[in-house]
C-alpha positions as CSV (number, residue, x, y, z in Angstrom):
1,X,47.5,-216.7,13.2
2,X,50.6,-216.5,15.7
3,X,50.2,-213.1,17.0
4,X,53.7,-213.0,18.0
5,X,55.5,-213.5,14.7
6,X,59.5,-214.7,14.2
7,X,59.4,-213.1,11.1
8,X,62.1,-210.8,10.1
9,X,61.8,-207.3,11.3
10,X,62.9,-205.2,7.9
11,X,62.8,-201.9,9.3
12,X,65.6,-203.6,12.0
13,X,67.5,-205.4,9.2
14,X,67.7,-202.2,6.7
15,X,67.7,-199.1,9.5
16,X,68.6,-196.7,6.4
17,X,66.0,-197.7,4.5
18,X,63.6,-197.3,7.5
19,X,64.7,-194.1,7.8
20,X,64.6,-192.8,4.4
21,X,60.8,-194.2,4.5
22,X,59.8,-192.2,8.0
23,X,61.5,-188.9,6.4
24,X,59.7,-189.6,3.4
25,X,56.7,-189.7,5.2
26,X,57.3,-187.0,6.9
27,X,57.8,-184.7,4.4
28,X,54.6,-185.7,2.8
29,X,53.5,-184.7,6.1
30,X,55.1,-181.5,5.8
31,X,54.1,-181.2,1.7
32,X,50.2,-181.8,2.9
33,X,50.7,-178.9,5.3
34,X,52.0,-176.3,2.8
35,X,49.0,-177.8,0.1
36,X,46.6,-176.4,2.9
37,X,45.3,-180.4,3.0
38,X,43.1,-180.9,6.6
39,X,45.7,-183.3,8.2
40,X,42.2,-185.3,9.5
41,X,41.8,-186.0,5.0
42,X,45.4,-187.3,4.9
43,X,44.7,-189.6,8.0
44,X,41.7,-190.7,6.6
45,X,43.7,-191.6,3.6
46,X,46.3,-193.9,5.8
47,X,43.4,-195.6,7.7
48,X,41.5,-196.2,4.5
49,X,44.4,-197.5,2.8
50,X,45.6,-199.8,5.8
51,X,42.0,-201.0,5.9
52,X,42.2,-202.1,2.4
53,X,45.6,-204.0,3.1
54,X,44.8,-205.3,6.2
55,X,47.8,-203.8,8.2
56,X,46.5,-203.5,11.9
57,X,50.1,-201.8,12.8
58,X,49.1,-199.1,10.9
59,X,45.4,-199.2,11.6
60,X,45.8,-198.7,15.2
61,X,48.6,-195.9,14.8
62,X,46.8,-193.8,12.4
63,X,43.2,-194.3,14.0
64,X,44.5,-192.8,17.3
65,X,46.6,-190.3,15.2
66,X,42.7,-189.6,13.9
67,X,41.6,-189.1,17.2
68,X,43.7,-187.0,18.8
69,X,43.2,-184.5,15.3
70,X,39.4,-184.3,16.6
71,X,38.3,-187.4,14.5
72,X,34.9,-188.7,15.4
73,X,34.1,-192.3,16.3
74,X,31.1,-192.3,14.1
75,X,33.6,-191.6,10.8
76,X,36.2,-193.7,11.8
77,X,33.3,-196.7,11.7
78,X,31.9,-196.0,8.7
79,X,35.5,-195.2,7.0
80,X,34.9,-198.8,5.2
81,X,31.9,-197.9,3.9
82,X,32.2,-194.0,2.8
83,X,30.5,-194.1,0.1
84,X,27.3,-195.0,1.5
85,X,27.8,-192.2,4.6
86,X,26.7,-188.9,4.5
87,X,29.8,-188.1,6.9
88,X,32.2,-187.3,4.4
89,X,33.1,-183.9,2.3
90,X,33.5,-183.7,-1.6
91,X,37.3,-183.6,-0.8
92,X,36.9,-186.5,1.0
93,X,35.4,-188.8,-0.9
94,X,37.5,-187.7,-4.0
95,X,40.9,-188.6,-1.6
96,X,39.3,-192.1,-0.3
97,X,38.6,-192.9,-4.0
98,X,41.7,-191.7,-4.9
99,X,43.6,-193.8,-2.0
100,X,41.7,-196.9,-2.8
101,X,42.6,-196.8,-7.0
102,X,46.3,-196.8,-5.8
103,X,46.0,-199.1,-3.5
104,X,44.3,-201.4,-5.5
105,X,46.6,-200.6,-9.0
106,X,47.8,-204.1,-8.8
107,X,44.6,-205.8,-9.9
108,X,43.1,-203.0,-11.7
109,X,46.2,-201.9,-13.5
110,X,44.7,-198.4,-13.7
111,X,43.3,-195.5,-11.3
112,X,40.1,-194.8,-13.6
113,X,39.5,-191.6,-15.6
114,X,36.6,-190.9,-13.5
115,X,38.2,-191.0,-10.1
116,X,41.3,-189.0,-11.6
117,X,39.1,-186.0,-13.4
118,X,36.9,-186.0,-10.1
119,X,40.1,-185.9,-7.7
120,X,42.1,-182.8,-9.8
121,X,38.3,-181.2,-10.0
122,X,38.7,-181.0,-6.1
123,X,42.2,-180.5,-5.7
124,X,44.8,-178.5,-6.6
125,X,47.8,-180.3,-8.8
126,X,49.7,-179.8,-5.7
127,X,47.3,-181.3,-3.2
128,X,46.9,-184.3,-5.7
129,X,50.3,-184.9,-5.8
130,X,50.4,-185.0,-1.7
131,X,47.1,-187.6,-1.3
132,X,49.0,-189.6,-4.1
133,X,52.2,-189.6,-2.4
134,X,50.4,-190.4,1.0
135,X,48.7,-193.0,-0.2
136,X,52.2,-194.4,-1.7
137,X,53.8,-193.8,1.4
138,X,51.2,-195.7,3.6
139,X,51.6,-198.5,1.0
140,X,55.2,-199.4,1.3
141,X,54.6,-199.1,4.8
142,X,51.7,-201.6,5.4
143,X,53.6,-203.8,2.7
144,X,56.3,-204.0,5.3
145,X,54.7,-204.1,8.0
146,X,52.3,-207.2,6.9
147,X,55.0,-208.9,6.1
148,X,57.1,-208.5,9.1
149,X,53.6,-209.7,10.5
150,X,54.7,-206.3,12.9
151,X,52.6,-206.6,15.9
152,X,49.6,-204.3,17.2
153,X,51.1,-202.5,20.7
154,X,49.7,-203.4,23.8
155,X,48.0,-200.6,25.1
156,X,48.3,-199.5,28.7
């Protein structure tokens, strides 16, 4: 795969609509806050969610985003395999199945009942609405930024 891609850069071609995207983001950011959501559950959402679409841009953002919140190493390895890791709350889990039904809505054309009673048993409506929302958000942008083929930064 050419790591260094001459593929068109859509946040650079439509700026606005960048934008719009980040402040969206960022006041899902803000929304989680006020839900009293753990920020650590919402990045765990965006790294589960970039796993499943194979976006390494946002991989490596939101992994070190993870880390400096206090995320462990020993979580952030087992994040693909949750379900079989004692690691993770009741809230967790609910939000990582949650995350994974959206993300995967194109195949399965449905997030099943059980995942939605079990997430709105954990959660208020408010704090469902957020982890659906993030989940959305993360999405769009590891939709862009695996087609733009965006590049992992070289760290220093």
């Amino acid at each position: 795969m050419d790591l260094v891609s001459k593929r068109i850069r859509l946040g650079t071609v439509m700026p606005e609509q960048h934008k719009r995207l980040v402040e969206l983001h960022h006041s899902v950011q803000k929304a989680a806050a006020d839900a009293g959501l753990d920020p650590l559950l919402i990045e765990l959402v965006k790294n589960r969610v970039s796993q499943i679409n194979g976006c390494a841009f946002c991989l490596d953002m939101h992994v070190r985003e993870a880390r400096q919140l206090g995320e462990t190493d020993r979580r952030i390895y087992l994040l693909p395999v949750w379900r079989e890791s004692p690691d993770y709350s009741e809230q967790e889990r609910a939000a990582l199945a949650l995350a994974e039904a959206i993300t995967g809505i194109a195949t399965t054309q449905d997030v099943p009942d059980d995942v939605y009673d079990e997430a709105t048993r954990v959660f208020t409506e408010q704090q469902y609405g957020v982890i659906v929302w993030a989940a959305t958000v993360m999405n769009a942008f590891n939709r862009l930024n695996v087609t733009s083929r965006t590049p992992v930064p070289t760290l220093k």
